[in-house]
C-alpha positions as a LaTeX table, in Angstrom:
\begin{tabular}{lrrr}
\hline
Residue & $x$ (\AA) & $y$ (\AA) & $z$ (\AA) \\
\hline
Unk1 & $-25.55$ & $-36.06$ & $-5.66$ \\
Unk2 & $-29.39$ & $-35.15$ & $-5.21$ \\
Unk3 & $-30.82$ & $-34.58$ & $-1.99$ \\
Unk4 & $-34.26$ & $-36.65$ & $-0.74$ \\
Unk5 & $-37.63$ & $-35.27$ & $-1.95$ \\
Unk6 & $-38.52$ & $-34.82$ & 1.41 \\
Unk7 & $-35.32$ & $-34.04$ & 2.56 \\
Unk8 & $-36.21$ & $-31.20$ & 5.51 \\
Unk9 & $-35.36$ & $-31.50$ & 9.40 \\
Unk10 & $-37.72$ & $-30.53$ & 11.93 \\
Unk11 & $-36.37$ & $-27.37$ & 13.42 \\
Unk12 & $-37.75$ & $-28.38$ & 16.63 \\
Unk13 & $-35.08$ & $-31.61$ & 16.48 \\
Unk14 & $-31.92$ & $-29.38$ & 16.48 \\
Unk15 & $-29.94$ & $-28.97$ & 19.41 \\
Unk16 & $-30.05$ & $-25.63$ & 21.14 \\
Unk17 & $-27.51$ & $-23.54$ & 23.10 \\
Unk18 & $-28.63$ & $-20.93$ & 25.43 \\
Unk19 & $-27.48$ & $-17.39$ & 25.44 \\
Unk20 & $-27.11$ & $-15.09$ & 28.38 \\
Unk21 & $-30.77$ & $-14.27$ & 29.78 \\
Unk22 & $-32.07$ & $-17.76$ & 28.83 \\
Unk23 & $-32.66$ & $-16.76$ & 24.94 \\
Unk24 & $-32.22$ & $-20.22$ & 22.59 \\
Unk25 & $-30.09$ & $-20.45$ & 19.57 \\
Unk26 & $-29.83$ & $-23.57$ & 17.26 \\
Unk27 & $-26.54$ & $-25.60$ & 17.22 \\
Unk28 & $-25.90$ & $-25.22$ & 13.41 \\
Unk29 & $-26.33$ & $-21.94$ & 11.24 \\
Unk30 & $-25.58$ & $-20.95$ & 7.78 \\
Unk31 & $-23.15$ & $-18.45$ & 6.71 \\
Unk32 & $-23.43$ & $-15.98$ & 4.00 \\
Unk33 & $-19.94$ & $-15.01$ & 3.10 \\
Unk34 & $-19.60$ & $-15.99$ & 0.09 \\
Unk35 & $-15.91$ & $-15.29$ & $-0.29$ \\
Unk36 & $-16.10$ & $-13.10$ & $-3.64$ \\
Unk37 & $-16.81$ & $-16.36$ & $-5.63$ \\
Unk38 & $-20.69$ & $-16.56$ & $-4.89$ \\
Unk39 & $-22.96$ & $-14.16$ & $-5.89$ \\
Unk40 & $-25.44$ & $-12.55$ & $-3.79$ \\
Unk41 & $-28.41$ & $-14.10$ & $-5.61$ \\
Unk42 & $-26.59$ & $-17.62$ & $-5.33$ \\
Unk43 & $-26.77$ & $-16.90$ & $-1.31$ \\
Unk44 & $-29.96$ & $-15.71$ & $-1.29$ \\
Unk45 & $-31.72$ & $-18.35$ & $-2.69$ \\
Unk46 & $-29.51$ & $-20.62$ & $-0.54$ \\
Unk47 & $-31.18$ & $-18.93$ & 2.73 \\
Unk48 & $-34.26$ & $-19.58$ & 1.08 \\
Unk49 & $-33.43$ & $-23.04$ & 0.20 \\
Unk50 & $-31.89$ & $-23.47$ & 3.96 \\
Unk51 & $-35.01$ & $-22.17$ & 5.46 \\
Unk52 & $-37.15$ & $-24.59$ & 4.23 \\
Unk53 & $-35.09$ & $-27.67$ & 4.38 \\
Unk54 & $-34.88$ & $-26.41$ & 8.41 \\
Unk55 & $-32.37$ & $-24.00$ & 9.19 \\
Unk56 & $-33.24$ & $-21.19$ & 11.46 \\
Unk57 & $-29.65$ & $-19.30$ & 12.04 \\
Unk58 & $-28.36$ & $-17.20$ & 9.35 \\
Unk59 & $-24.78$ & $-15.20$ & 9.83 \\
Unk60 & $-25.29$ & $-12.15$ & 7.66 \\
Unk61 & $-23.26$ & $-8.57$ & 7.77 \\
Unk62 & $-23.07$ & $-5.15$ & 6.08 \\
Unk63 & $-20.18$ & $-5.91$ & 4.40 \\
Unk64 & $-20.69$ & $-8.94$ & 2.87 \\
Unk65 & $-23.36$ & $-6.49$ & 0.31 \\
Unk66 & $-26.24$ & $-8.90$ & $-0.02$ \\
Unk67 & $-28.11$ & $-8.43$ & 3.18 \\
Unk68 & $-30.62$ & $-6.64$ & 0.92 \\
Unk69 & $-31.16$ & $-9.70$ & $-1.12$ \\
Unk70 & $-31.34$ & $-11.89$ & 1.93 \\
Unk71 & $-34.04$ & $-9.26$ & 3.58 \\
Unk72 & $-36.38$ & $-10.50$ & 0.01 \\
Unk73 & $-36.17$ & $-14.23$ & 1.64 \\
Unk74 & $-36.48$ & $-13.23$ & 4.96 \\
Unk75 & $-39.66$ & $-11.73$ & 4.55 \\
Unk76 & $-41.07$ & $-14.10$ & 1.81 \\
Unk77 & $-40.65$ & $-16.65$ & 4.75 \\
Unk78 & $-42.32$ & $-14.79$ & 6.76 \\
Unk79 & $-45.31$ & $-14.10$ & 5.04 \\
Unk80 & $-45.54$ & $-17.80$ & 4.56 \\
Unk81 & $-45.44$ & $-18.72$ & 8.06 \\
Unk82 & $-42.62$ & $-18.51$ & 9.45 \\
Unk83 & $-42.30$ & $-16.65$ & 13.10 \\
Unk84 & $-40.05$ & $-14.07$ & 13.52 \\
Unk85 & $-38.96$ & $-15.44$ & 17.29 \\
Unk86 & $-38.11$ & $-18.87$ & 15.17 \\
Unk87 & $-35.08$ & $-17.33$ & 13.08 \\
Unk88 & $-31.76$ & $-16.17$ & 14.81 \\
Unk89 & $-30.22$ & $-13.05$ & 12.06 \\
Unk90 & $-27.08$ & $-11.82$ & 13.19 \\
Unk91 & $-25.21$ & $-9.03$ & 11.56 \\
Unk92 & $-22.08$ & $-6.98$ & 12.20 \\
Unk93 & $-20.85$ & $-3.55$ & 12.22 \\
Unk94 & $-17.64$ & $-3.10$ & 9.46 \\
Unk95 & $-14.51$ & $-1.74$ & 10.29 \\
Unk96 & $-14.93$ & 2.21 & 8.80 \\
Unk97 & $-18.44$ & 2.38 & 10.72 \\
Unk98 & $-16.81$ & 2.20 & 14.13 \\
Unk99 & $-17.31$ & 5.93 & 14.63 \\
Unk100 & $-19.31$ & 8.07 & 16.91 \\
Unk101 & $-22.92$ & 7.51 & 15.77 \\
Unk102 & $-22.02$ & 5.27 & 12.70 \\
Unk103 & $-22.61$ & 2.58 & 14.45 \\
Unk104 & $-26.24$ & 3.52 & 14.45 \\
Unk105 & $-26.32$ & 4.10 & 11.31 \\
Unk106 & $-25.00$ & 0.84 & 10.19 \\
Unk107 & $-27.32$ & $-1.35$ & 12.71 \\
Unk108 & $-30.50$ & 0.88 & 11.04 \\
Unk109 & $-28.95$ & 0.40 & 7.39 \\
Unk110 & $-28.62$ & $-3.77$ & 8.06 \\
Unk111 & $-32.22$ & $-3.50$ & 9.29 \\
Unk112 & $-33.77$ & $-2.02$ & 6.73 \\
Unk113 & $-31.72$ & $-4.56$ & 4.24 \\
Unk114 & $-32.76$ & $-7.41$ & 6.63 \\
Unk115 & $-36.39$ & $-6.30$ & 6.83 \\
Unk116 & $-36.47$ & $-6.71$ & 10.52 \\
Unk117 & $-37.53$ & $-4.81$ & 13.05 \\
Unk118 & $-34.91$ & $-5.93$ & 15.49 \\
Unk119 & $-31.16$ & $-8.24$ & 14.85 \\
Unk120 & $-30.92$ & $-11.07$ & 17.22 \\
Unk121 & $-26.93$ & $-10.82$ & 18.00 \\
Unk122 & $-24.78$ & $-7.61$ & 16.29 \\
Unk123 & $-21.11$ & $-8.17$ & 16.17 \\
Unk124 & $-18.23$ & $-5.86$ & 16.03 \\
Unk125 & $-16.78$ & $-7.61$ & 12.62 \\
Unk126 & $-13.05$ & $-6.81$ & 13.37 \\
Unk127 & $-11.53$ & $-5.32$ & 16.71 \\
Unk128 & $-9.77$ & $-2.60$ & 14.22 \\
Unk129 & $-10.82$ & 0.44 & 12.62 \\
Unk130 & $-8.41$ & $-0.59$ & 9.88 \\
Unk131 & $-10.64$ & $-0.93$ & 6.40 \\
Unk132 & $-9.60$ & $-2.90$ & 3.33 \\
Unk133 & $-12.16$ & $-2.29$ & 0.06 \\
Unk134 & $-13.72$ & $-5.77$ & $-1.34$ \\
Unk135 & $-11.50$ & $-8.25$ & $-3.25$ \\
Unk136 & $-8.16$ & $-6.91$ & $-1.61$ \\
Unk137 & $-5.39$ & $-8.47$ & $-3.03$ \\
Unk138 & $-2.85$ & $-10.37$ & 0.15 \\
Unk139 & $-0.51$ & $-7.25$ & $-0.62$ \\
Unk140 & $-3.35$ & $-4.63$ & 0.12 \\
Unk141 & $-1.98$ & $-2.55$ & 2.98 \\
Unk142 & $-3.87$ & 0.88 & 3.89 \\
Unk143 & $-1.08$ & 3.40 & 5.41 \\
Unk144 & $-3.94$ & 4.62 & 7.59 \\
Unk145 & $-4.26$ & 0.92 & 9.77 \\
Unk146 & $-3.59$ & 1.53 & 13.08 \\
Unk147 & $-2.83$ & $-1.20$ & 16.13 \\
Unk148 & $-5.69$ & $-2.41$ & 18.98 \\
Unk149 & $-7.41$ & 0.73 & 20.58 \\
Unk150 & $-9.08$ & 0.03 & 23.63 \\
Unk151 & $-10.41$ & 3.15 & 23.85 \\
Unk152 & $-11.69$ & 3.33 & 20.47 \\
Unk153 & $-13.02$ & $-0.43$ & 20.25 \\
Unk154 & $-14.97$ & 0.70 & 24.07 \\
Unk155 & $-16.16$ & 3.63 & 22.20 \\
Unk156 & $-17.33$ & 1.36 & 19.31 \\
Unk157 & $-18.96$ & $-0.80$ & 22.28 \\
Unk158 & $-20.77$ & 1.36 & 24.16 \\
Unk159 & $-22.79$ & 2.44 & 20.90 \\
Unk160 & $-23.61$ & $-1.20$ & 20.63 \\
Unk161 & $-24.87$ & $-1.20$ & 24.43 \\
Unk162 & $-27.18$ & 1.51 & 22.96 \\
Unk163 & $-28.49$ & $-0.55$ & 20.13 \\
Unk164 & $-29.68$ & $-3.42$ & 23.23 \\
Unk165 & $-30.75$ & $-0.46$ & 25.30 \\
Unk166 & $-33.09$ & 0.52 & 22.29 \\
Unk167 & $-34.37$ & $-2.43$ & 21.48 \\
Unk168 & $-32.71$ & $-2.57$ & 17.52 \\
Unk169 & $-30.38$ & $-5.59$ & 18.83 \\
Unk170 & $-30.96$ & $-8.47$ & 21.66 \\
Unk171 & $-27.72$ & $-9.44$ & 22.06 \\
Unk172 & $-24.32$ & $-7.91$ & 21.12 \\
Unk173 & $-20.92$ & $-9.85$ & 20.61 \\
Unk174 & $-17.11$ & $-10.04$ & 19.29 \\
Unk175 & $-15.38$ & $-11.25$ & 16.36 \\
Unk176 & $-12.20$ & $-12.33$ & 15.40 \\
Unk177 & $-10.70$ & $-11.67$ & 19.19 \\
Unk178 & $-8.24$ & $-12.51$ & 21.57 \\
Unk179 & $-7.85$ & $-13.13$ & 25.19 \\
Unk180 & $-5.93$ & $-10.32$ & 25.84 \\
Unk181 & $-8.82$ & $-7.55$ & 24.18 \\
Unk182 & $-11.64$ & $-10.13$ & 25.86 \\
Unk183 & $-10.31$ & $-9.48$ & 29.45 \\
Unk184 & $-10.07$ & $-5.44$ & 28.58 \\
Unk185 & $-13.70$ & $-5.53$ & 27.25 \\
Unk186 & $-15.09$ & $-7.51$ & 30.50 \\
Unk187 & $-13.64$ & $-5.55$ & 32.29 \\
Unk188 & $-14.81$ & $-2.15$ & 31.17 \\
Unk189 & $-18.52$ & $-3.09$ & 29.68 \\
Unk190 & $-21.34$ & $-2.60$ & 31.01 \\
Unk191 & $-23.13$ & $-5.28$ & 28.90 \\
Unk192 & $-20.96$ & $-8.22$ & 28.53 \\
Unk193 & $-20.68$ & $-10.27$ & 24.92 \\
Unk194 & $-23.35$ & $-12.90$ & 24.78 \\
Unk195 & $-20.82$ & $-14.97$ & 21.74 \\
Unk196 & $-17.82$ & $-14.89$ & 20.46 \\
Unk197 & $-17.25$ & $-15.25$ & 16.58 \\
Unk198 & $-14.15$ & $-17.10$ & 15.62 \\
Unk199 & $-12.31$ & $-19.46$ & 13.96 \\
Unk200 & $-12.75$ & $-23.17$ & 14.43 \\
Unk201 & $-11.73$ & $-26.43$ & 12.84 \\
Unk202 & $-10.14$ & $-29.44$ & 13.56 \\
Unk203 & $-6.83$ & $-28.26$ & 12.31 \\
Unk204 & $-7.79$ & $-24.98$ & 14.62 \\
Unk205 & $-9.35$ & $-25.68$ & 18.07 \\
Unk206 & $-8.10$ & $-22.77$ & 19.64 \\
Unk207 & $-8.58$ & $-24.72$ & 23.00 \\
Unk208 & $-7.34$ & $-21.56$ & 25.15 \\
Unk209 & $-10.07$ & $-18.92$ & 23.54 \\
Unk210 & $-12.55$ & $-21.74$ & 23.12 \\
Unk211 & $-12.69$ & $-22.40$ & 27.14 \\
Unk212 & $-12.40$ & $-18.55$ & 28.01 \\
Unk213 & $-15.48$ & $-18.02$ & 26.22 \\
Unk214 & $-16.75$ & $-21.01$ & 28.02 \\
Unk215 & $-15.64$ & $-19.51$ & 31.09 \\
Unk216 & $-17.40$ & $-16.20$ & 30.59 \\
Unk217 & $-20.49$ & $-17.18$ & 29.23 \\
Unk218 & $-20.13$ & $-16.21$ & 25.82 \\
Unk219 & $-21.25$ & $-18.45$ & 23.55 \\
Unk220 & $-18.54$ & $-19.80$ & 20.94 \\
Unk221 & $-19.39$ & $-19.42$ & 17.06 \\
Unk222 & $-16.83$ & $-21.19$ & 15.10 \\
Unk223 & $-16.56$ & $-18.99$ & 11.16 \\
Unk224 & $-14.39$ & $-21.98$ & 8.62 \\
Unk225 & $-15.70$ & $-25.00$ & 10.46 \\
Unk226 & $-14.72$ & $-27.29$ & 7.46 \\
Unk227 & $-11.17$ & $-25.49$ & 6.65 \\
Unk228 & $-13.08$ & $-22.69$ & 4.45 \\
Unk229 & $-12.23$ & $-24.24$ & 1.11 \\
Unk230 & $-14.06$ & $-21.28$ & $-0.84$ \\
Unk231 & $-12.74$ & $-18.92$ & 1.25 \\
Unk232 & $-10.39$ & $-15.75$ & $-0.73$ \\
Unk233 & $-7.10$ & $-16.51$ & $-2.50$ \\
Unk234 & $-5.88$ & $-13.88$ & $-0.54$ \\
Unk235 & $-6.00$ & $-15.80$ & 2.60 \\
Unk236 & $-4.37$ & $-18.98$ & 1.26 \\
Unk237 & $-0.69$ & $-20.21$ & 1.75 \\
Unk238 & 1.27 & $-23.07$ & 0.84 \\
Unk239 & 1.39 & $-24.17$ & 4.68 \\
Unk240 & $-2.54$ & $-24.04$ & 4.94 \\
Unk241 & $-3.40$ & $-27.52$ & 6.37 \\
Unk242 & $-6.82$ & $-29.11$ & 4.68 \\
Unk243 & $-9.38$ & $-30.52$ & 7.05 \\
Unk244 & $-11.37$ & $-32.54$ & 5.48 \\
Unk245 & $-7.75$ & $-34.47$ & 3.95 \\
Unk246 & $-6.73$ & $-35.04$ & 7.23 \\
Unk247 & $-6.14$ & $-38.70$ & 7.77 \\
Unk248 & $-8.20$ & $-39.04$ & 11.02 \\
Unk249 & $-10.22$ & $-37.14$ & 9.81 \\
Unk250 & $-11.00$ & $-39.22$ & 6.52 \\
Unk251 & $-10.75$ & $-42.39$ & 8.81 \\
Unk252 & $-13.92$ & $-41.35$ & 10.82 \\
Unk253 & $-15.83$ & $-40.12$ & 8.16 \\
Unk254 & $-15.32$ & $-43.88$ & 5.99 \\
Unk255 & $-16.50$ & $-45.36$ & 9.32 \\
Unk256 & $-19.52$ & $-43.15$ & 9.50 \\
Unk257 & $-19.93$ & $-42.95$ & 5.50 \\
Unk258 & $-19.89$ & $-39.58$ & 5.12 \\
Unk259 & $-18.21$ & $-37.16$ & 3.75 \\
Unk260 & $-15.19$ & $-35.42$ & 6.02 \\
Unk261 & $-17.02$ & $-32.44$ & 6.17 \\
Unk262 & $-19.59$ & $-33.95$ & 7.88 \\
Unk263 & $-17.38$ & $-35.15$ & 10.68 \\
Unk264 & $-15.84$ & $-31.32$ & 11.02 \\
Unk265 & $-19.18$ & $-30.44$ & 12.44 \\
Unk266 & $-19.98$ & $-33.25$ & 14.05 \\
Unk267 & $-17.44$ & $-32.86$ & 16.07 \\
Unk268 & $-18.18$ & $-28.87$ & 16.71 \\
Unk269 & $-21.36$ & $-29.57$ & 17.67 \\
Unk270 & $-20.49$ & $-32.18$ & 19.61 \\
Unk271 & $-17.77$ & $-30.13$ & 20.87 \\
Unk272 & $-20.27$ & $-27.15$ & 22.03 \\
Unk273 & $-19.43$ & $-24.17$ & 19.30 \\
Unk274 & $-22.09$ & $-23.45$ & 16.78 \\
Unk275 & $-20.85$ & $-24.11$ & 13.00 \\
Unk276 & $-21.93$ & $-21.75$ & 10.65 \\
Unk277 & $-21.04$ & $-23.63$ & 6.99 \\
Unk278 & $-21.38$ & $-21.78$ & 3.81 \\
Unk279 & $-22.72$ & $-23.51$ & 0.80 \\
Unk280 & $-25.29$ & $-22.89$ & $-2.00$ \\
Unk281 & $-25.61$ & $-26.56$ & $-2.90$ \\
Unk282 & $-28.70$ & $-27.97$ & $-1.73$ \\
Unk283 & $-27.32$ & $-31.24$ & $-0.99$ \\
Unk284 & $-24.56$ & $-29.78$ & 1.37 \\
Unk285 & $-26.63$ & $-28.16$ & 3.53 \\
Unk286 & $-29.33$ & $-30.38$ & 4.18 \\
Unk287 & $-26.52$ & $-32.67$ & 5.22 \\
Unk288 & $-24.82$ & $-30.49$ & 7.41 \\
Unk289 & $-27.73$ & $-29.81$ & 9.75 \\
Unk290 & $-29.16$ & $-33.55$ & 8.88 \\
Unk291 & $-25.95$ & $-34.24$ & 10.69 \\
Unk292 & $-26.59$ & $-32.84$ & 14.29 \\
Unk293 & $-29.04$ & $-35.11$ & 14.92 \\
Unk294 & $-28.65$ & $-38.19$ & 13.66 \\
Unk295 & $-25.39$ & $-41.15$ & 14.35 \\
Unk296 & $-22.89$ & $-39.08$ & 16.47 \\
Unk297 & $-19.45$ & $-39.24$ & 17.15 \\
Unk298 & $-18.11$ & $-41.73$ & 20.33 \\
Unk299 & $-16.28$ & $-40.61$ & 22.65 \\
Unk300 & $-13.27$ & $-42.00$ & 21.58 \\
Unk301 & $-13.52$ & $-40.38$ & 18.40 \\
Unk302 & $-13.53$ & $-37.03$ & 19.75 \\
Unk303 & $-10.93$ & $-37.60$ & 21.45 \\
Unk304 & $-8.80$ & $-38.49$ & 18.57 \\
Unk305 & $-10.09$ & $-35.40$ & 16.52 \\
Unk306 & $-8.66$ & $-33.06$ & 19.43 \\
Unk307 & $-5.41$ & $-34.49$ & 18.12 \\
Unk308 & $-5.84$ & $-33.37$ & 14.86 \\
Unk309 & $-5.08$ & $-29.65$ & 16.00 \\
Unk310 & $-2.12$ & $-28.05$ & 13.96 \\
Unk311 & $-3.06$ & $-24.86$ & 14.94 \\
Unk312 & $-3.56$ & $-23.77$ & 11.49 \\
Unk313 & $-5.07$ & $-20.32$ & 11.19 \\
Unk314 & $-6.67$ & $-19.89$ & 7.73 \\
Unk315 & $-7.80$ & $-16.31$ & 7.78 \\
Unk316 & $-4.96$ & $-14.53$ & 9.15 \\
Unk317 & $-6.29$ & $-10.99$ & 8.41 \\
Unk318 & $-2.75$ & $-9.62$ & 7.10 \\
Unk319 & $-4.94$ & $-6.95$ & 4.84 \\
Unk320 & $-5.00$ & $-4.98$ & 8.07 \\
Unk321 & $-1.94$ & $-4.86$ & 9.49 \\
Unk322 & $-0.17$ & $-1.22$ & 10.23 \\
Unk323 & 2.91 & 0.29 & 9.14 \\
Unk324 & 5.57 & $-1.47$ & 11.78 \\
Unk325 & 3.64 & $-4.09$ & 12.29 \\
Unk326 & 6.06 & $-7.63$ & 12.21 \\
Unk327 & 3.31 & $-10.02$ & 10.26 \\
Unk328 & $-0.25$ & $-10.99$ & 10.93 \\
Unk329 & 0.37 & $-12.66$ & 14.16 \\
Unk330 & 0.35 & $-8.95$ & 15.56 \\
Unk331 & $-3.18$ & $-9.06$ & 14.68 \\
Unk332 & $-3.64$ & $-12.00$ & 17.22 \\
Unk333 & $-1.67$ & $-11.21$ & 20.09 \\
Unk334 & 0.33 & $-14.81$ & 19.65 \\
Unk335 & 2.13 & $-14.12$ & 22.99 \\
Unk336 & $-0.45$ & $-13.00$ & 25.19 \\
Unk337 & 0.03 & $-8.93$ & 25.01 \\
Unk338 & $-1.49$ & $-6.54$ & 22.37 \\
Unk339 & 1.01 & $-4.87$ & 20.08 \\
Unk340 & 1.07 & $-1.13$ & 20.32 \\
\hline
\end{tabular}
């Protein structure tokens, strides 16, 4: 499939949410995890292509290893135009730079790599200090992992508070939370999360999480928003459900006549999270952010996507789990309390 010669979307037509103190954010992005399969030049030059076809939100982090290559693009934009108030960067802080100070020290490193002079929203990638090297087979397990500290993820977050306080970051924010280490943050921060990275799909809603966000004011960004296809072999099972298969979900996109994928962020734009698809094929992402403003989804058919929840979590994050630890639900607090 090629895309249209003149296949770009005016920025200026793509929905916006609004972030604690009023600052704008687009209602698509574009991830650049690319899931040990892509390389970083392959996601480089799909920021590049992504810029110019419209996109203005890019999800980068240290850890991913090709913020350096995406810094080249970033600053080729700029040079031709672009303003740096019209992108939205976000990075995050990995697991084994939760320290005193390295926190810092990663923000400055992603900066430099970026070529920014300041990240728009810096997320703590994983509530755990627990590290796992790149590629780790499902087996990995590091005898060092450790359960939820709230006093070391509070000491992780006040060096963040820092990074707004010096101007390096506007906006700080979670990843790959629960309720139960939400309501301990709120309640001991002094400068609440302005989003919440997580993940959401139809055969994931995570309605609870989803409206404490809501709730709180924190901004929902929804990480596998078409099921992750690409996404590791270490995070796939034989009881993974597959989105875009789904029946209803196959249904709506035949009555639209588009692909399923296309109706998976319909509907989480519709919904109110911002979908942050990964893909290096030109075609794909001009559709995806073609699709949030043009021929949306009734009312009805939202409706019948919300039953299309299986609560299927695809990244279940067992590569981290602790010596005692049941299984990777511990990781999620599945009945409300944090394991200790």
């Amino acid at each position: 499939m090629t895309a249209r010669i003149n296949d770009a979307v005016d920025p200026g037509l793509v929905p916006q949410r609004t972030l604690k103190g009023g600052d704008k954010i687009p209602c698509i992005g574009m991830g650049t995890f690319g899931s040990d399969r892509f390389s970083g030049e392959d996601i480089a030059a799909a920021v590049k292509g992504a810029i110019e076809v419209g996109y203005r939100l890019f999800d980068c982090a240290s850890v991913y290893g090709n913020e350096h290559l995406i810094g080249e693009v970033l600053e080729e934009a700029m040079k031709k135009g672009i303003k740096r108030e019209e992108l939205i960067i976000t990075s995050k802080v990995w697991n084994d730079m939760h320290g005193k100070g390295d926190v810092l020290r990663s923000c400055a490193q992603s900066l430099k790599d970026l070529r920014l002079d300041y990240i728009d929203i810096y997320f703590v990638h994983w509530p755990f200090r627990n590290f796992h090297p790149k590629g780790a087979p499902p087996d990995y397990h590091n005898k060092d992992a450790k359960p939820y500290n709230h006093e070391e993820y509070m000491e992780t977050w006040y060096q963040m508070e820092r990074l707004v306080q010096a101007g390096y970051v506007r906006h700080i924010g979670t990843s790959n939370m629960t309720i139960p280490k939400l309501k301990l943050l709120l309640r001991d921060a002094r400068i609440m999360p302005s989003a919440n990275e997580m993940e959401l799909h139809p055969c994931f809603q995570q309605p609870e999480l989803f409206n404490f966000c809501v709730e709180h004011g924190i901004q929902p960004i929804g990480f596998c928003p078409i099921g992750s296809p690409t996404r590791p072999d270490r995070d796939k099972t034989p009881d993974d459900y597959v989105d875009i298969e789904d029946p209803v979900v196959v249904k709506i996109a035949k009555a639209h006549n588009v692909h399923p994928a296309v109706i998976c962020l319909k509907w989480a734009v519709q919904r109110g999270q911002i979908p942050i698809p990964f893909s290096i094929y030109r075609h794909e992402y001009v559709s995806n952010i073609r699709c949030t403003i043009e021929d949306p989804l009734t009312d009805e058919e939202m409706k019948e996507l919300e039953g299309v929840d299986k609560n299927c979590r695809l990244i279940k994050g067992q590569v981290f789990l602790w010596d005692g630890a049941k299984g990777w639900e511990d990781l999620w607090d599945v009945d409300g309390v944090i394991p200790g």
